[in-house]
C-alpha positions in Angstrom: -8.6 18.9 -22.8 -7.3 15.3 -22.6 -9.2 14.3 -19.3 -7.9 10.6 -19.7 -4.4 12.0 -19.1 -5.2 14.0 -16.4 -6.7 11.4 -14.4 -3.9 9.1 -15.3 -1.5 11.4 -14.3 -3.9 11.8 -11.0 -3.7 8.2 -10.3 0.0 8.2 -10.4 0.4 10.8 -7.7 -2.2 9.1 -5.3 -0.2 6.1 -5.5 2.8 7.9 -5.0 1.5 9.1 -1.7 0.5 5.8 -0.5 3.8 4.4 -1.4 5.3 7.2 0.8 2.5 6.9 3.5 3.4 2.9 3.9 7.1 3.2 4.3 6.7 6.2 7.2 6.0 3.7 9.9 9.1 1.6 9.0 11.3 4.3 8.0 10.7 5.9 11.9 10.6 1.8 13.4 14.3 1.9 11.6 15.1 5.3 12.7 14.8 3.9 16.4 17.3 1.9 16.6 20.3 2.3 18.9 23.3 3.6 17.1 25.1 1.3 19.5 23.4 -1.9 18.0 24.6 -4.4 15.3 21.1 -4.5 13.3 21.9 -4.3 10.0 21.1 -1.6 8.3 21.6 -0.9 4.5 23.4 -3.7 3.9 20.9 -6.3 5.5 20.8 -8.2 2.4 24.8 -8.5 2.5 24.7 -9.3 5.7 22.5 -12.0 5.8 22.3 -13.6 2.5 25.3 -16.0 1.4 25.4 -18.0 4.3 23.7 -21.1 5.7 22.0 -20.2 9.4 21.2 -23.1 11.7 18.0 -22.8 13.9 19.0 -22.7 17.7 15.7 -21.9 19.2 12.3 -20.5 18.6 11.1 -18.5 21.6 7.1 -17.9 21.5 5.2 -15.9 24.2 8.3 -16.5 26.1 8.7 -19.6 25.9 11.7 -21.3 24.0 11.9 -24.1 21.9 15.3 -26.0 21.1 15.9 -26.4 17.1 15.8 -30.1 15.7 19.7 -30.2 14.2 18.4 -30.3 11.1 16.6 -26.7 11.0 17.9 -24.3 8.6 17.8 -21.4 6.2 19.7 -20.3 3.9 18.8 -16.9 1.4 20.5 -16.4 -1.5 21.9 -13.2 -3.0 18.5 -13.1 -5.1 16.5 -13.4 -2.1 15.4 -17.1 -2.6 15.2 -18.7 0.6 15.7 -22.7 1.0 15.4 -24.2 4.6 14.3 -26.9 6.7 11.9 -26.8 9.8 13.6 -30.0 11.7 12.4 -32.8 8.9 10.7 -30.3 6.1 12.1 -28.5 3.5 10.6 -25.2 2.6 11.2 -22.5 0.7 10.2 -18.9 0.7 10.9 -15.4 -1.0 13.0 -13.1 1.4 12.5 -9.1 1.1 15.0 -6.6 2.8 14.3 -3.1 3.7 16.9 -1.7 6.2 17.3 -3.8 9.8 14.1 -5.6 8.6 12.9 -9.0 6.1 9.8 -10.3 5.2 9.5 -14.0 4.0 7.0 -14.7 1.4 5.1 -17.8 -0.2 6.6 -19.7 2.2 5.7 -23.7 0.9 7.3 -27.0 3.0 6.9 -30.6 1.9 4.4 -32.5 4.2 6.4 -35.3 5.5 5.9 -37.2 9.0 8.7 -37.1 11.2 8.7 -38.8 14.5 12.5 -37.4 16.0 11.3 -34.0 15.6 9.1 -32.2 18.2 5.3 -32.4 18.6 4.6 -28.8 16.8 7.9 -27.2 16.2 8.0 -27.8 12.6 4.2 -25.0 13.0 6.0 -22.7 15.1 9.2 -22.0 13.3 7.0 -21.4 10.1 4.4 -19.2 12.0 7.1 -17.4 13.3 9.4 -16.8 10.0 6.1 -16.0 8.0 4.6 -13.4 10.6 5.5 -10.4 8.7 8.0 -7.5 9.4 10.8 -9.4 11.4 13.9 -7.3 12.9 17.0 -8.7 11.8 20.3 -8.3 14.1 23.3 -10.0 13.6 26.4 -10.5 16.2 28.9 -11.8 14.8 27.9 -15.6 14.4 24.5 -14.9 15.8 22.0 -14.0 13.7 18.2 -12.9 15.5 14.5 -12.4 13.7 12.3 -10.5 15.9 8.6 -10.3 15.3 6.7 -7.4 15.9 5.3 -9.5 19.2 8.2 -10.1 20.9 9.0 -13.6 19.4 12.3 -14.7 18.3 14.1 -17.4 16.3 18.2 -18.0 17.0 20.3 -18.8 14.7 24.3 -19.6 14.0 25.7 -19.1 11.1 27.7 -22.7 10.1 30.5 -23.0 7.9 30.7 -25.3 5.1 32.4 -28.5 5.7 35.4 -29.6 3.0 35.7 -32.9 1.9 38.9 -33.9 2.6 39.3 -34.2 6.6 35.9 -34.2 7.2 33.9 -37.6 8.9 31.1 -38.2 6.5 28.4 -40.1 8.5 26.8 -42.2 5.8 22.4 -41.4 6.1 21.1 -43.4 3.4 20.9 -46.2 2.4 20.2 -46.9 6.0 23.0 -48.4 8.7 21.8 -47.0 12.1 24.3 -44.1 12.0 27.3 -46.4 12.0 29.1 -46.0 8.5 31.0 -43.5 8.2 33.9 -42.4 5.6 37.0 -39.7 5.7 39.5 -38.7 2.9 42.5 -37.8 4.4 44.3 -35.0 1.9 47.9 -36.2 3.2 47.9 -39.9 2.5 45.4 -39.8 -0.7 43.4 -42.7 0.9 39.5 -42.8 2.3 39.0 -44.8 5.5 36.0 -45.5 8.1 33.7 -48.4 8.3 30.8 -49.6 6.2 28.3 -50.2 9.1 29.7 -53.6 10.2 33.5 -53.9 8.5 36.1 -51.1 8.6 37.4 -50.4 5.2 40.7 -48.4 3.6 40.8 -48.0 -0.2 42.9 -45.2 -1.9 41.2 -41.9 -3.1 41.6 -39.8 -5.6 39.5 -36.3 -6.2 39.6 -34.7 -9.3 36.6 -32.6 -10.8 33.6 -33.3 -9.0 34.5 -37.2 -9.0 36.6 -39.6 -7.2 38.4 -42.5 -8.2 38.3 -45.1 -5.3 40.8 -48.2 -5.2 40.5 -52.0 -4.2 38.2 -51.9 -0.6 41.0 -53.5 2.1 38.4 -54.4 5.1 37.9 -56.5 8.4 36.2 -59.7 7.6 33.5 -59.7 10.5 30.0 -61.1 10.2 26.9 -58.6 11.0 23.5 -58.2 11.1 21.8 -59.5 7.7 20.7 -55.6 6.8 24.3 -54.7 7.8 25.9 -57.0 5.5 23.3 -55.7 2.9 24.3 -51.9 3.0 27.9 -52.5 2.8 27.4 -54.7 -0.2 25.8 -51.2 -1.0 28.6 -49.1 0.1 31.8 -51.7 -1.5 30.4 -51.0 -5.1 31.5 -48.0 -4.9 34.8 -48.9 -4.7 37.2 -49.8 -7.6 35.7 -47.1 -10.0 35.0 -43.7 -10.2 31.9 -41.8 -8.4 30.6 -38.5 -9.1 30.3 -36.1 -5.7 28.3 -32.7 -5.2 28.9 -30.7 -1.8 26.2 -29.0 0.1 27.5 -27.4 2.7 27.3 -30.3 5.5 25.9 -32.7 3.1 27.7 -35.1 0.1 26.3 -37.4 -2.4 28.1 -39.7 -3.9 26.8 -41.7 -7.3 28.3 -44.6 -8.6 28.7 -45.1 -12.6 26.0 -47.5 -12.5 23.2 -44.7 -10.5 23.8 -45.9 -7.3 23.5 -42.6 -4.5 24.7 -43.0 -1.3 24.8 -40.0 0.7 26.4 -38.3 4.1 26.6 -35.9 6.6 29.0 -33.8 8.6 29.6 -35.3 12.0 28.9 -32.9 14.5 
């Protein structure tokens, strides 16, 4: 008699039966849900993954929090999550099983950041990593419900295109006032650089853009003004290289320089 077989085959079975004991309690949590409803349901991971989600709100023991405009999360079809808690980035693995997910070794860079609320950043992660969260989507609005009661809101946000869009210029630095815009009619990219308004012509052609001669204002600024628009002019009269990130561009000159941008809200 081959008794190492036997109790192999044994310990197969037993953890069959667990397997099957574990997913009773969600199988009858899922079975619960109103037919009326738009959970998702088999096709959770369609539904959900593919898209970038802005954070609205976090709502704990009922009471909400607004989202920093920064918070995010995005899962991809793999179920790689990438996000942002209002200043951190983070990252996570995401798990489907019917109207429900699960995020995983959840990990966020450490910065300080003083425009975000006192202790937001903690509950948004607390709340994304507590375990078995109910996912229903309406339309636009997507919802993550932990077994408590608590919530995070989200929208779903389109991409922004390059051409037409106002590009807000974050780094290097200018206080939020340079901003640039291609305009698809007229070929051309206009906006200021922080101090001077500038006008060049623009030409996109895969993944870079050849920028004219700048034509600008000729006012004086602030020293660091006049600085970053040095900055921003070298740009001009060559070719830069671009990447699109949903709301987000970078744009590197031939010689390294980055510069990047935002959507305007």
């Amino acid at each position: 008699m081959n008794t190492l077989g036997t109790l192999g085959k044994d310990k197969q079975r037993l953890a069959a039966a667990l397997t099957a004991l574990a997913l009773l309690p969600l199988a009858a949590a899922c079975g619960s849900e109103d037919a009326g409803s738009d959970s998702v349901g088999a096709g959770a991971s369609a539904s959900v993954t593919g898209a970038y989600w802005a954070v609205d709100a976090v709502t704990v023991d009922g009471k909400k929090s607004a989202a920093p405009s920064n918070a995010y999360l995005r899962i991809a079809d793999g179920g790689e999550v990438k996000g942002n808690l209002g200043c951190n980035n983070f990252g996570a693995d995401a798990a489907f099983a019917d109207s429900h997910v699960t995020f995983d070794k959840m990990q966020s860079t450490e910065m300080a950041c003083d425009d975000v609320p006192a202790n937001f950043e903690q509950t948004l992660a607390r709340t994304l990593s507590a375990g078995d969260l109910t996912t229903e989507v309406d339309g636009d609005k997507l919802t993550l419900t932990t077994a408590d009661g608590d919530r995070v809101a989200l929208t779903k946000e389109e991409a922004a295109p390059l051409k037409g869009t106002k590009w807000n210029i974050t780094s290097p630095d200018t206080d939020g006032k340079a901003h640039l815009t291609f305009d698809a009619k007229t070929g051309q990219v206009s906006g200021s650089l922080g101090c001077n308004k500038v006008r060049a012509k623009a030409t996109v052609s895969d993944g870079r853009i050849t920028l004219g001669t700048a034509s600008t204002t000729r006012m004086m600024c602030d020293t660091s003004l006049m600085k970053t628009e040095k900055t921003l002019l070298a740009l001009f009269d060559g070719t830069v290289k671009y990447e699109l990130d949903h709301r987000n561009l970078s744009l590197t000159s031939e010689n390294g320089e980055h510069v990047n941008a935002a959507a305007a809200e």
